[in-house]
N, C-alpha and C positions, 0 to 999 in steps of 0.2 A: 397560610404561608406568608411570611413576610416580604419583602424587597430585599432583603437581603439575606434568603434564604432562597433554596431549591433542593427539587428532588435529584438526588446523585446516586451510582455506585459507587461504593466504596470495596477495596480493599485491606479488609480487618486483621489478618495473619499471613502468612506464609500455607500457599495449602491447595486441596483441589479446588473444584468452583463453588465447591459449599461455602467458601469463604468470603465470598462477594456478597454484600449487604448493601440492601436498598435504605438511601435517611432521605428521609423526609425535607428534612431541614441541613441540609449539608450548607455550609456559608456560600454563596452566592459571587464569582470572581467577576472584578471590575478591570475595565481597561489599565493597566500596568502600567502605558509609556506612552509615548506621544504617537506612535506609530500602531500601538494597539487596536484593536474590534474587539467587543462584545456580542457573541453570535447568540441568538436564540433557536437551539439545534431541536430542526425539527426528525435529524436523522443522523444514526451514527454507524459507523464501519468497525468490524472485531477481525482483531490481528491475532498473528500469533504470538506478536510482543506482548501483547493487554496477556496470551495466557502465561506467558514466562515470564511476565513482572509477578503475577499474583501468584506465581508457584514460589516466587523470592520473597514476596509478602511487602509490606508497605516501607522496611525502612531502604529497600533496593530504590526506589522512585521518591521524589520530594511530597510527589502529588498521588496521593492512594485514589487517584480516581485514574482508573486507564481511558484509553479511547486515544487513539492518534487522528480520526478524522473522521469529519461532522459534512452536513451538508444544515442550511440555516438562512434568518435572516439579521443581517448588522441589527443592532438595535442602539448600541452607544460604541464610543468611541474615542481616540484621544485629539490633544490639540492637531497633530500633523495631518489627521485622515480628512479628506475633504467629505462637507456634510451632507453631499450628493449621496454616499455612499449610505447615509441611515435609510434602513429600511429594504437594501440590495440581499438579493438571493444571491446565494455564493454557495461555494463548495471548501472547505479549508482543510489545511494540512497543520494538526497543533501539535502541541509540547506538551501530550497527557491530558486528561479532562474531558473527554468526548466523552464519555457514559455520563453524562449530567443533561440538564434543562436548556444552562449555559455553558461558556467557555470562552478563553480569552487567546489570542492569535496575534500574531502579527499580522499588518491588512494588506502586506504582499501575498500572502501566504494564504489569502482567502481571495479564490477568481473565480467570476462569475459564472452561476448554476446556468452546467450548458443547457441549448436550446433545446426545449422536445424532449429531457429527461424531468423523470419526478427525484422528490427529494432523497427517498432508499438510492436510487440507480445514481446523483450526484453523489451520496455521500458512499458510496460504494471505491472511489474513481480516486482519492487525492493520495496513499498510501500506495497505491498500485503506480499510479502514474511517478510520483517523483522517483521510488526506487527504478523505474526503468530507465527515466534522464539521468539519473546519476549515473547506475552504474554502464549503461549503452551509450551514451554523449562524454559523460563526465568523464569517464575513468576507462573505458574502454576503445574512445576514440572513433564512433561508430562513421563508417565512410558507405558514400555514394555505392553499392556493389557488394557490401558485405554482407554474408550470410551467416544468422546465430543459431544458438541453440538452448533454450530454454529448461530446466530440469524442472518437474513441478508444474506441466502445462495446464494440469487441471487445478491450482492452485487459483486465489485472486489475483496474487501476483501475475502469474501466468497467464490466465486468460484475458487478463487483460493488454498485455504484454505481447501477446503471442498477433492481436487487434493491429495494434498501432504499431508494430514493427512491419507487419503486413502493409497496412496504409500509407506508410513510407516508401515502402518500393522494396519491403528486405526480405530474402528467400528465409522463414521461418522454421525448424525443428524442436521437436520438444522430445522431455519423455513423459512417461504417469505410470502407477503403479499397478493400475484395475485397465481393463479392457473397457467399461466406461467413458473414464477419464481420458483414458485417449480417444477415441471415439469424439466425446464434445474436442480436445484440443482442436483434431483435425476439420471439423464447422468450423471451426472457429480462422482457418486458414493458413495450418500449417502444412509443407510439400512432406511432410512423414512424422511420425510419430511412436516411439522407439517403447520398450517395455524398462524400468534404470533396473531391473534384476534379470534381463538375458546377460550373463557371462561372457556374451559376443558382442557386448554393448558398443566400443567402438569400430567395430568391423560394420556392423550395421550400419552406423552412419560416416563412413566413411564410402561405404557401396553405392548409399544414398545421394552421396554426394560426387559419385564419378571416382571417388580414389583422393579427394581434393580433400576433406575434413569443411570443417566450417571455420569464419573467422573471428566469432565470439560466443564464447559459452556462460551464462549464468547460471552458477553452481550454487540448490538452496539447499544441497545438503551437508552443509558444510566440511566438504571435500571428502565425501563416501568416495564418491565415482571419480579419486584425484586423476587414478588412471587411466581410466577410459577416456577423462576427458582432455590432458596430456594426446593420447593416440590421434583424438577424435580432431587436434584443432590441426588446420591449416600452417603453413611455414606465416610467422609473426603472426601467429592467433594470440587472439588475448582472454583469459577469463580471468573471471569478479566473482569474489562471494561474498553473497547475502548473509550467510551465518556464521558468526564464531564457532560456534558448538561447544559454549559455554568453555571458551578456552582453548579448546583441542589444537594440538600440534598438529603441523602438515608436511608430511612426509614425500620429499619431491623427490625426483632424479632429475639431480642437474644435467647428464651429459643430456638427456630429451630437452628438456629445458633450451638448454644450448644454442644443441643442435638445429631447432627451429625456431627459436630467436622470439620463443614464447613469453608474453608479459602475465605476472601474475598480480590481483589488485582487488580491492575490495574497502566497503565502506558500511556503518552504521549510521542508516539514515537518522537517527534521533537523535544523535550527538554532532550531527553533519553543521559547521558555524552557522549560523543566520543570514550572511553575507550570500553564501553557495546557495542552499535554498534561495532565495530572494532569487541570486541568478536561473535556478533552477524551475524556478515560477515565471519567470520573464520566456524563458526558451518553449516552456508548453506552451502560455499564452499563445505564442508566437505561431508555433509547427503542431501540437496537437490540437487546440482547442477548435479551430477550424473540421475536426473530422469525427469528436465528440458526438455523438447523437447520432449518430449517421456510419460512418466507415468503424467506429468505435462504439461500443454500447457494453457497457459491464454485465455478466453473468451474475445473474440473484440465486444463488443457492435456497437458501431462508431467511426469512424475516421473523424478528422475536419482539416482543414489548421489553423494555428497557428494565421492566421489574424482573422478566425472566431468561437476564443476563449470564445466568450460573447456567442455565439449558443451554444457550447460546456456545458457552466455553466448553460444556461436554460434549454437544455436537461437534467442536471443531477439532478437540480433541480426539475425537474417532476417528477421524480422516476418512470421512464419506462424502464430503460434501465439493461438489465443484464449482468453483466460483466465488463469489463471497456471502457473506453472514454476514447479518445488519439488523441492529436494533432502533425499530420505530422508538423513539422519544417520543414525540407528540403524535397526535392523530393523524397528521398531515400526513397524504401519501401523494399529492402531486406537487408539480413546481406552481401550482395558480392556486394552491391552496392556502389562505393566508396563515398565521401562527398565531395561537393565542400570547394572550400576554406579551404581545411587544412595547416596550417602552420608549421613550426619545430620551437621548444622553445625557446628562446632567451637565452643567455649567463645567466647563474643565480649564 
């Protein structure tokens, strides 16, 4: 392989995960802008974005290489990044490209691999964590006292979520679909844990909650449970959703709406400016990264080799699995493990 080649996934058509193709030789991405990194990923995280881009096939994304985020070490880098940083373990949140060797990121957007996690358990953490700043800080106003509700606790999302909303101080609720999944939710330190297919779905958590509802809900089904969760929220409860649903209209009743002064909001982290991320990497720094390793530790469902990426997609496709999927790139499975092949930056 040359230097300016690497091993990648790609996405070759529109289609199931038989469409995901290992090259050998994919072109190899260099730091873009002055603010750029070059990670050398020794770990990467699988979304359900990576499987609904490749169900849309390569002309939906610029980059047919999925992957929202890596765990790695800098190896080059642009004028603006200070050259302390070549060679820093980090954890990054990117714009596509994480099923590769390398990838290129903005260097706010890559903060350091927390303490006492290996590289699976960092690169598990950067997808999970900002959609909960977003939509819990950002967009939902999260205060001193407020209790949420999570749909999907046995999700990545979720249990990760489900962690560090806990470690903040927040009465937690979720639901899950399998008697499992709720099950780990509740380890995981939720005060209840709801079934999203009881028909008494907001009556249960509003029992749970004294008669009171909760004051934030993240909806990842993109507003199945509009009513329940409408019922379920407190007076000026607010919920966020995580999914479009490829479009789908959302069918409200205003007078409820109204009547309890409910805010309705939601955001796509991938398309989210640069500017908000950046801010959204400054505020974990800040409030999560201190409880990382420790009061936080991501759930590893399985671990795949990077070659058996398409196994990876049909696993998550099943929806058995709780917690997240991650495909080992390299060999590396702890954070003192070095990387092969790292380089120093080039003249920029």
């Amino acid at each position: 392989m040359s230097e300016t080649t690497q091993r990648a996934i790609i996405i070759t058509a529109p289609g199931g995960p038989e469409v995901l193709t290992e090259r050998p030789d994919w072109p190899r991405p260099e730091p873009l802008g002055p603010d750029d990194v070059l990670i050398a990923v020794a770990a990467a995280g699988v979304n359900r974005h990576d499987c609904n881009q490749r169900a849309a096939g390569p002309a939906r994304e610029p980059n047919p290489v999925p992957g929202l985020e890596v765990s790695g070490r800098i190896v080059a880098a642009g004028a603006h990044v200070p050259p302390t940083r070549i060679g820093e373990a980090v954890i990054a949140l990117t714009d596509g490209g994480g099923y590769a060797e390398y990838v290129a990121t903005d260097q706010h957007l890559a903060l350091p691999l927390p303490q006492g996690l290996s590289w699976i358990e960092g690169a598990a953490l950067p997808e999970a964590l900002f959609t909960t700043w977003l939509n819990f800080v950002e967009l939902m106003r999260m205060a001193d006292g407020d209790s949420a509700l999570i749909h999907g606790g046995g999700s990545g999302v979720g249990t990760t979520a489900i962690q560090l909303l806990r470690a903040l101080g927040h009465d937690v609720y979720a639901t899950a679909g399998t008697a499992e999944k709720r099950a780990a939710a509740l380890t995981l330190g939720c005060r209840a844990v709801f079934d999203y297919n009881d028909p008494a779905l907001s009556d249960a958590i509003r029992a749970a909650t004294g008669g009171r509802g909760v004051d934030m809900i993240l909806d990842t089904s993109a507003g199945v449970h509009i009513g329940h969760d409408l019922a379920a929220l407190a007076p000026g409860g607010r919920l966020s959703f995580l999914s479009p649903g490829g479009g789908k209209e959302l069918g409200v009743p205003l007078r409820a709406l109204m009547a309890r002064r409910i805010s309705l909001t939601g955001a796509l982290l991938r398309g989210t400016p640069l500017a908000l991320k950046r801010r959204l990497a400054a505020g974990l720094r800040t409030h999560a990264w201190p409880l990382l390793g420790t009061a936080v530790r991501p759930r590893i469902d399985r671990v795949y080799a990077l070659a058996d990426a398409a196994k990876a997609h049909a696993y998550m496709e099943s929806n058995r699995h709780i917690g997240k999927i991650m495909l080992a790139v390299r060999s590396a499975d702890s954070s003192d493990t070095p990387i092969e092949g790292e380089r120093r930056p080039r003249d920029r």
